[in-house]
C-alpha positions in Angstrom: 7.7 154.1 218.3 6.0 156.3 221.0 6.1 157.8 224.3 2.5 157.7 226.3 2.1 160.5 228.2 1.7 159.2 231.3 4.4 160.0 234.1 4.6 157.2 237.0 6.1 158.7 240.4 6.0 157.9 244.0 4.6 159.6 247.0 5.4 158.7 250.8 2.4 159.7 253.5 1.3 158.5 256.8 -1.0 156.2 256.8 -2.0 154.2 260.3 0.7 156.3 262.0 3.5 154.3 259.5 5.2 155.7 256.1 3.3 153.8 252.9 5.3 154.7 249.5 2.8 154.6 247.1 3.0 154.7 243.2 0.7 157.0 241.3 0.5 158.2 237.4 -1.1 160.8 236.4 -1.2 162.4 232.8 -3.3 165.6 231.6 -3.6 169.3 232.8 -6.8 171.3 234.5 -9.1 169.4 237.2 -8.1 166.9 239.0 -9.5 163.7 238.4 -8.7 160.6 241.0 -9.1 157.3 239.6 -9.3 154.4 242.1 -8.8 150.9 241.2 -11.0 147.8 241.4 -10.3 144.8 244.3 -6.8 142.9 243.0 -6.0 145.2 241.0 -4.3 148.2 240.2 -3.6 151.6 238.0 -2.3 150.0 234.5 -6.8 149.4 234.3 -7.1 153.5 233.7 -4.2 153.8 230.7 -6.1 153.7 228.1 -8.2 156.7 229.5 -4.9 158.5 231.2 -3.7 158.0 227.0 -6.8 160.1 225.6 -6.0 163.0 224.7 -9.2 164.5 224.8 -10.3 163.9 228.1 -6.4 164.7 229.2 -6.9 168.3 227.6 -8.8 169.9 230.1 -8.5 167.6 233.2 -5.3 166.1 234.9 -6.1 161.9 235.4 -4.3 160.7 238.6 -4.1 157.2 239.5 -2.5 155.4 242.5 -1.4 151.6 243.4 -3.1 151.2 247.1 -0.1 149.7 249.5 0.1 146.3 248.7 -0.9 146.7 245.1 0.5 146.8 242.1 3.9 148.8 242.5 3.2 149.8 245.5 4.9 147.4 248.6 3.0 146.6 251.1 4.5 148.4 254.6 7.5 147.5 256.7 6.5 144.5 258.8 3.7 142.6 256.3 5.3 139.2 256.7 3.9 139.0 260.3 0.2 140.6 259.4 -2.6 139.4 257.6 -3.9 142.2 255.0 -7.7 142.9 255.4 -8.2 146.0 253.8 -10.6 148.0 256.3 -13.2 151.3 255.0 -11.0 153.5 257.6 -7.9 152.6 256.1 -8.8 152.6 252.9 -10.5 156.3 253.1 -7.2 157.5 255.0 -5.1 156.3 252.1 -6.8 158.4 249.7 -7.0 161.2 251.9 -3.5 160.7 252.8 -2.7 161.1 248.8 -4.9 164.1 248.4 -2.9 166.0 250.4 0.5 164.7 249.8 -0.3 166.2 246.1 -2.1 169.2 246.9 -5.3 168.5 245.5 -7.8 170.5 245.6 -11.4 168.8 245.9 -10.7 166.9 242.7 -13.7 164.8 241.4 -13.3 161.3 242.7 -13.8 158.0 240.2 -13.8 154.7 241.8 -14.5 151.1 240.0 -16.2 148.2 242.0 -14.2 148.6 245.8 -13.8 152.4 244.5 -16.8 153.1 243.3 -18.4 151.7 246.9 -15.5 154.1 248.7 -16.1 156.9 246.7 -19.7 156.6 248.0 -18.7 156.3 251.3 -16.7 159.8 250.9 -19.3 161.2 249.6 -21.5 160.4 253.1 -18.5 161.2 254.9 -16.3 163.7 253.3 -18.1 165.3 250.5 -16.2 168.4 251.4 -12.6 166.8 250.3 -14.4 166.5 246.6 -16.3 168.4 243.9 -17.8 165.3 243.0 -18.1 161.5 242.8 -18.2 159.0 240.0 -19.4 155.5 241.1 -18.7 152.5 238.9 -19.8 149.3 239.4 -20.8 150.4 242.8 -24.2 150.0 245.5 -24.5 150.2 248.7 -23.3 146.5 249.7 -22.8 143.7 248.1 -21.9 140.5 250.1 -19.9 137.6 249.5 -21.7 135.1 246.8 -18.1 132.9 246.7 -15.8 131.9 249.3 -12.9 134.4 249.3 -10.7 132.0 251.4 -10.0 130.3 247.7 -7.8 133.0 246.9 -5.0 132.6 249.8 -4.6 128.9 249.7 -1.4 126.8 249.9 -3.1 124.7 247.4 -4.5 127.0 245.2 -2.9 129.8 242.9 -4.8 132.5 244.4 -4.1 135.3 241.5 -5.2 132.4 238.6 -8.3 131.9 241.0 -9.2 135.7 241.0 -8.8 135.5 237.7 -10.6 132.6 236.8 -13.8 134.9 239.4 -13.3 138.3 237.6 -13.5 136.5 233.6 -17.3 135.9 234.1 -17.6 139.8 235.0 -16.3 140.5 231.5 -18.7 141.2 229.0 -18.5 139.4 225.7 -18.5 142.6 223.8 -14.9 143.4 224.9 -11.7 143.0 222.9 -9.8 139.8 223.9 -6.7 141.5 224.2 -8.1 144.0 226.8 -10.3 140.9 228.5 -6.4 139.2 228.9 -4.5 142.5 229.9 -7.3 143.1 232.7 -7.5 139.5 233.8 -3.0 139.2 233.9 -3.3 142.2 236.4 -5.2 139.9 238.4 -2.8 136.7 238.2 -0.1 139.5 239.3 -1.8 140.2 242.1 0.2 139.1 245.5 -0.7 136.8 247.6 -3.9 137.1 250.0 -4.4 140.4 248.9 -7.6 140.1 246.4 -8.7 138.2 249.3 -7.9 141.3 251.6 -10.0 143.4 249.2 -12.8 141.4 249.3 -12.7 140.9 252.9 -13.9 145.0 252.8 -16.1 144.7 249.7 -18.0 142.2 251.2 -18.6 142.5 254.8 -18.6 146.5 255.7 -22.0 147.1 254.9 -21.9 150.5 257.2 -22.7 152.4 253.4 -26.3 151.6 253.8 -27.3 153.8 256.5 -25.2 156.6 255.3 -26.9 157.2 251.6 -29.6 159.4 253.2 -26.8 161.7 254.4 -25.2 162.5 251.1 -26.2 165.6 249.4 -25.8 165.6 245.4 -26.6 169.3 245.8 -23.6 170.0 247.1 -21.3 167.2 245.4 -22.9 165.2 242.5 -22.5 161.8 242.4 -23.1 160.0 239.1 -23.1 155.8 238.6 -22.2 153.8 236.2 -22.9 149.8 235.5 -22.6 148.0 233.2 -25.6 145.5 232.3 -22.3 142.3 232.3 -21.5 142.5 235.9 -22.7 139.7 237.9 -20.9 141.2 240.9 -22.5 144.5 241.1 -26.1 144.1 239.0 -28.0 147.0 236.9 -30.5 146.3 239.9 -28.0 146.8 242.5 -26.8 150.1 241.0 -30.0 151.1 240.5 -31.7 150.4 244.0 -28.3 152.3 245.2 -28.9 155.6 243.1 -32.8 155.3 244.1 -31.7 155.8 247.8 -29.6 158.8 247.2 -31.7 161.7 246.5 -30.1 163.7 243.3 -27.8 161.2 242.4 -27.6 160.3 238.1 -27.5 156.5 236.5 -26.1 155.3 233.4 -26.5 151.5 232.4 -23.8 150.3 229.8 -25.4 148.0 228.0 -22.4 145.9 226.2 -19.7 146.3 229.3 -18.9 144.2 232.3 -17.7 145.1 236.1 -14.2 146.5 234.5 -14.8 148.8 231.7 -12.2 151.3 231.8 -9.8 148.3 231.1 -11.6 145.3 229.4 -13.4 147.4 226.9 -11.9 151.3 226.7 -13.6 152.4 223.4 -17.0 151.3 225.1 -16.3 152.8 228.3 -15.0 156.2 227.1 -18.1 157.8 226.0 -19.7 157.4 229.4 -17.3 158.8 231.1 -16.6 161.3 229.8 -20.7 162.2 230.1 -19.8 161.7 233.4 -17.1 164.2 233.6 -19.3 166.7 231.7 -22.1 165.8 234.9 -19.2 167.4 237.5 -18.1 171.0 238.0 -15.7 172.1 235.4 -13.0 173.8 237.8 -9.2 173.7 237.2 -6.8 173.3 240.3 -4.9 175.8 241.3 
């Protein structure tokens, strides 16, 4: 029998001028690292690096379901909207969390919809950060699939995402972590993978802003692995090419979820990653 570390709590902010209660984890001591989940998703794909003790020595992993995710409810009122996650929103969430912590300028890691929002806070609000870890992420990436299919009355719309996501796995990964990653898609509730994808694949505003950000100030580091079919080697690479100082890392045996479908093969890149950021503690 054990304990994991990890401690699961819930913040209330302001986001959109109503309360969101959001659930984040967090687990370690020293800098702040926020993790960001991928579309349809949500915090259970960074345990396994929240559980490593030696990346958890000498930074403090912190993790958060976005509203409508994971164990996070959507706000008061959703029954009569339609969820379309928005790049303002989305950036005032995290914002939002930042300060309902207290963090200060912790380095920001995003997968797929994170990674491209970590980008866009790094054009935006490199000021908020010390530094930016991209994964799975470019500059825009546009719908290849018809996201409608996953908010259908006829069609099981988290077995659909699924069914999407499993070709974005790489081979190389364990089948118990390919079937944990793709269940936290079938949990998913309904319309909102579509809601995430509505973002991912239509705000394309990321594209004029790469000129703007300076890796002199914040670094900004990618990573891809050569199994995505959603976000490509190509794509990440064409991305990084555009953003003067910014670092790539190809993963040759991973897919668009590393951090969950394949932990052991993910770890060592990240943590090269880490070691690419300043080393500050928070206060």
């Amino acid at each position: 029998m054990s304990i994991e570390p990890i401690i699961g709590r819930y913040l209330t902010v302001t986001v959109e001028g109503a309360p969101r209660r959001i659930y984040f984890e967090e687990a370690g001591q020293g800098r702040p690292v926020l993790c960001l989940h991928t579309a349809g998703a949500d915090t259970r794909q960074w345990r396994h690096l929240m559980n490593d003790a030696g990346i958890t020595a000498a930074n403090r992993m912190i993790a958060f379901d976005l509203p409508w995710h994971g164990k996070s409810l959507p706000p008061e009122g959703f029954e009569t909207e339609e969820y379309l996650l928005t790049t303002k929103a989305y950036m005032e969430t995290v914002l939002a969390v930042i300060d309902g912590l207290g963090l200060e300028r912790p380095v920001l890691a995003g997968c797929s919809m994170g990674g491209r929002i970590a980008l866009q806070f790094a054009a935006l609000h490199p000021d908020k950060f010390s530094g930016f870890i991209a994964i799975e992420a470019s500059d825009f990436q546009p719908a290849w699939y018809d996201i409608d299919w996953f908010h259908r009355p006829d069609a099981h719309g988290g077995e659909m995402g699924a069914a999407l996501v499993s070709a974005n796995i790489s081979p190389f990964a364990p089948n118990a972590e390919r079937w944990n990653t793709l269940w936290m898609f079938m949990q998913s509730g309904p319309g909102v993978f579509r809601g995430d994808l509505s973002f991912y694949t239509k705000d394309d505003s990321l594209i004029a802003r790469l000129g703007d950000i300076d890796t002199g100030k914040t670094p900004v580091h990618l990573i891809v692995g050569a199994y995505d079919l959603t976000c490509t080697p190509e794509d990440s690479k064409r991305t990084a090419d555009a953003i003067k100082g910014a670092t790539l890392a190809v993963m040759d045996e991973l897919g668009h979820f590393p951090m969950s479908e394949h932990p052991d093969g993910f770890q060592p890149f990240f943590v090269d990653a880490l070691a690419r950021m300043p080393a500050r503690e928070a206060k």
